[in-house]
C-alpha positions in Angstrom: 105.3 104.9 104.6 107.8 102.1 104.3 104.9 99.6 103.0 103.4 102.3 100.7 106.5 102.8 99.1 107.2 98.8 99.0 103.1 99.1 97.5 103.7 101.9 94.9 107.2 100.2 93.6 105.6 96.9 92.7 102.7 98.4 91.1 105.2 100.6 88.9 107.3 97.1 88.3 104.4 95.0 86.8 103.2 97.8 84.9 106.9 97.8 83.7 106.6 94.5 83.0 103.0 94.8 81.4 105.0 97.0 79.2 108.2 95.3 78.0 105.8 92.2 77.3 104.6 93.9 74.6 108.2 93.2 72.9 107.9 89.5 72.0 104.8 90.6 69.8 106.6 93.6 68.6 109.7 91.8 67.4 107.6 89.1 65.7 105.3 91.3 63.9 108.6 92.8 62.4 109.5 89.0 61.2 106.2 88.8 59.8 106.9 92.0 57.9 110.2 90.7 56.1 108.3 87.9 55.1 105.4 89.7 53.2 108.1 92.6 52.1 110.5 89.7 50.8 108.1 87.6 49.1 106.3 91.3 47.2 109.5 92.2 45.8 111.4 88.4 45.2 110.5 88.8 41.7 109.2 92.5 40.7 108.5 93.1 36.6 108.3 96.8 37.1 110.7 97.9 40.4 110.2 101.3 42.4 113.7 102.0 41.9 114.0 101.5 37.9 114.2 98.5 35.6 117.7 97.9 37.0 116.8 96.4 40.5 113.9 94.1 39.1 114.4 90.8 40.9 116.1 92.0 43.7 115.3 91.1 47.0 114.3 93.6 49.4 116.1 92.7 52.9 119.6 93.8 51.9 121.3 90.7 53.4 119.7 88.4 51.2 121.5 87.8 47.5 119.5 89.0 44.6 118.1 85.6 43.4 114.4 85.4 43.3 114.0 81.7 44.5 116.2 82.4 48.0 114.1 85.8 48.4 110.8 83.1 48.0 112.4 80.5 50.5 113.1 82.8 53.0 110.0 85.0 52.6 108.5 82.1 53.7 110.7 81.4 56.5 110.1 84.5 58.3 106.5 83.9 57.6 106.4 81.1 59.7 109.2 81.8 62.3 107.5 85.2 62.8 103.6 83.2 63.5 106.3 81.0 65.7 107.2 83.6 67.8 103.5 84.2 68.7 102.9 80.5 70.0 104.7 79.4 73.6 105.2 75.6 72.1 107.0 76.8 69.2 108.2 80.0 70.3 112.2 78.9 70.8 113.2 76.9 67.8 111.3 80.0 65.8 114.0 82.3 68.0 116.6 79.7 66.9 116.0 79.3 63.7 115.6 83.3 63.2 118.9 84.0 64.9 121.0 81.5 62.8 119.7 82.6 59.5 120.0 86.5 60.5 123.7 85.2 61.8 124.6 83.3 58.9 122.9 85.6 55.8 125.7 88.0 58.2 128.6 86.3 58.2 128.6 84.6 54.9 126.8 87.4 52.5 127.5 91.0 53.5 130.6 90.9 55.8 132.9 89.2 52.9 131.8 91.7 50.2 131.7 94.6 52.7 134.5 93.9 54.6 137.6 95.7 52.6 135.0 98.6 53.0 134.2 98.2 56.2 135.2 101.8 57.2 132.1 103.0 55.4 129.5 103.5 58.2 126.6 102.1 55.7 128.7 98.9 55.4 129.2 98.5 58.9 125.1 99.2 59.3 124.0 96.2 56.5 126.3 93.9 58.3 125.7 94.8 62.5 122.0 94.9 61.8 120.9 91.8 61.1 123.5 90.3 63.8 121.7 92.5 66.2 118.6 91.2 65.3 119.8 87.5 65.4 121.4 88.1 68.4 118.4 89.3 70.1 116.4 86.4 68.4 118.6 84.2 70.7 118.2 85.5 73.5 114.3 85.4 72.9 113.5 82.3 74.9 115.1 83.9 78.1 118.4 83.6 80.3 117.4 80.3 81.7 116.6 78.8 78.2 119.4 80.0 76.5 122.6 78.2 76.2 125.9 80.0 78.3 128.1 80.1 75.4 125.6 81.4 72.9 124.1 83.6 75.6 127.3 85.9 76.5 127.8 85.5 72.2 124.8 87.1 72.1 125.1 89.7 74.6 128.3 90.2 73.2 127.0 91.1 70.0 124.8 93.0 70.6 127.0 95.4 72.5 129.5 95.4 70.0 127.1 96.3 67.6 125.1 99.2 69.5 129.0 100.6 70.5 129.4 100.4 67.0 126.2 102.5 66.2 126.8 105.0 68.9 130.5 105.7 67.3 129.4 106.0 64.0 126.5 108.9 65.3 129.7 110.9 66.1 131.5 110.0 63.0 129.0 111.3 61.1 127.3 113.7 63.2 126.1 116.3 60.2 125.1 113.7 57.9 122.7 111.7 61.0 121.3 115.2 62.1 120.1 116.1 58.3 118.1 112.5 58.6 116.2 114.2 61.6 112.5 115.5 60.6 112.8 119.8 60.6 109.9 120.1 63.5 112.6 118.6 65.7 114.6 121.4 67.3 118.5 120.6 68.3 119.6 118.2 65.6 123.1 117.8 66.6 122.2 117.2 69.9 119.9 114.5 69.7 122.8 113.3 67.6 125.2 113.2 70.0 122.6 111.6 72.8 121.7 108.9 70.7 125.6 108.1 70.5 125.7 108.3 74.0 123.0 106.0 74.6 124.0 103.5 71.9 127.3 103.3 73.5 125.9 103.2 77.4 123.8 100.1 76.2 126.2 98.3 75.0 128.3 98.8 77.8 125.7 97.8 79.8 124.2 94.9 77.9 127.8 93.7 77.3 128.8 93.6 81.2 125.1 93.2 82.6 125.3 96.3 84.4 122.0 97.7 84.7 120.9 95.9 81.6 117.5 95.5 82.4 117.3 99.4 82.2 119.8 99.6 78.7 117.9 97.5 77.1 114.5 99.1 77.9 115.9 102.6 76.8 117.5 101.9 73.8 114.2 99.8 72.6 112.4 102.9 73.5 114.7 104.9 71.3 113.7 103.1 68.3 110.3 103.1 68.8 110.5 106.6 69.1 112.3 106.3 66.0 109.7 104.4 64.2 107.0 107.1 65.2 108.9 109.9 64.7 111.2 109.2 61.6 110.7 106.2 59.6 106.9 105.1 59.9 106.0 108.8 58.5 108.9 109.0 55.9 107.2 105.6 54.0 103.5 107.4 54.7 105.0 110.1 52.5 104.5 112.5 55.1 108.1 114.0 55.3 107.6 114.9 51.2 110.8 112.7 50.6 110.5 112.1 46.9 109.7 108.2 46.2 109.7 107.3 50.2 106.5 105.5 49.6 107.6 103.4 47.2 110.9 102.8 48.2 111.9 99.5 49.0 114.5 100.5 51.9 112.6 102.9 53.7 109.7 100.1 54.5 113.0 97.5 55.0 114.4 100.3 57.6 111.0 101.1 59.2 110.8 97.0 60.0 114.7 96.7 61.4 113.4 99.7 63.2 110.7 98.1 64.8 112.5 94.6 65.0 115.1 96.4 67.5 112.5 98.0 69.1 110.5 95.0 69.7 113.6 92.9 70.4 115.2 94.9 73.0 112.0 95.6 74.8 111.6 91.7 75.1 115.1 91.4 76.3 114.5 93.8 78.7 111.3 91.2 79.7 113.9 88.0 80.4 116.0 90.2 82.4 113.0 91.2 84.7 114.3 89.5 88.1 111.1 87.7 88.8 109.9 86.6 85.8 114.2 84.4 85.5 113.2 83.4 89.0 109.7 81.8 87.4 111.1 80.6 84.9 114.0 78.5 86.8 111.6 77.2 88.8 109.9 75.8 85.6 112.7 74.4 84.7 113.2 72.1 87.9 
């Protein structure tokens, strides 16, 4: 019995594992997906959303000036092919984190920051330094640097803490967002707070953070099935979903988290740091 157990407990780790290395891909496809939205819309003559937003960049923390939109359509173009390819793989991490970090930090959080007790505020600014943070800590534990790998993990809690708040500050408003067919809506409300904020606690203090991270990238790729991937198909009947701009930019950050946490959840996988230490040497 013992050694059937031992057996039946690695097969359900590597099939775990099969799984969660699905998230490198995931994450990178979402990269790729900013590129191609942010280089469509750079420059748009006739905008979905009315002659008023023509020339705006799509990805809300970029500024609304075409060339930049261009420049870093390209970027995550490249950094998300990057991501793909073992050789090139960490400086595309790098280089994805720091701009995510920086378009953060400089652009939204000034502007939004006497306003930053409006939960859509707080959103534009945490998500992109969720995404960079993750982007760091791409390459894995052992490849990351100590400082910018507790920054990181740091982060990223803060920010899913944050998240898992503001689902109980705004509980009525989140639970009208939820598709009809779903029964419960405050409910799931109030679980996705509470599994926001058990992540981050557990990201944050690397307490069962393999398993944190795992769920709460499975959240959001339920959430990309369930909510946003058939709210741009139009199938929800949400008038100019399909042609909006921010619904495709919110199905990507979507899948970006979902992709990114699954592939933290990969580095974090006890024998796969051990292989990789031993690289190292």
């Amino acid at each position: 019995m013992p050694g059937g157990a031992f057996r039946k407990r690695t097969g359900f780790d590597r099939a775990l594992a099969a799984l969660l290395s699905l998230g490198r891909p995931i994450f990178a496809i979402a990269i790729v997906a900013f590129g191609v939205e942010t280089l469509v819309c750079a420059r748009t003559v006739s905008h979905p959303l009315g002659p008023g937003y023509a020339g705006l960049p799509v990805i809300p923390w970029l500024p609304a000036i075409p060339w930049v939109a261009y420049l870093f359509g390209g970027i995550w173009l490249a950094c998300g092919a990057g991501l793909l390819l073992k050789r090139t793989a960490g400086p595309a991490a790098k280089t994805i984190g720091w701009l995510l970090f920086l378009c953060a930090v400089i652009i939204e959080l000034p502007r939004n920051l006497a306003k930053f007790g409006d939960m859509g505020l707080r959103t534009v600014v945490l998500e992109p330094v969720a995404l960079a943070s993750l982007a760091w800590l791409l390459p894995g534990l052992n490849r990351t640097p100590g400082v910018l790998e507790r920054l990181s993990r740091y982060l990223v809690a803060l920010s899913l803490i944050v998240f898992g708040v503001d689902h109980f500050l705004a509980l009525a408003f989140i639970a009208s967002l939820i598709p009809a067919w779903i029964p419960s809506h405050g409910f799931w409300v109030a679980f996705f707070g509470v599994a926001f904020i058990a992540a981050g606690v557990s990201i944050g203090l690397s307490l069962k953070d393999r398993w944190g991270a795992a769920g709460i990238g499975l959240m959001f790729g339920t959430w990309v099935v369930t909510l946003h991937l058939p709210r741009v198909l139009g199938l929800y009947g949400i008038p100019g979903a399909p042609h909006n701009p921010d619904e495709w930019s919110s199905l990507f950050i979507a899948v970006g988290l979902f992709g990114g946490f699954w592939a933290l959840a990969s580095t974090l996988d006890p024998s796969r740091a051990a292989e990789a230490a031993s690289e190292e040497v």
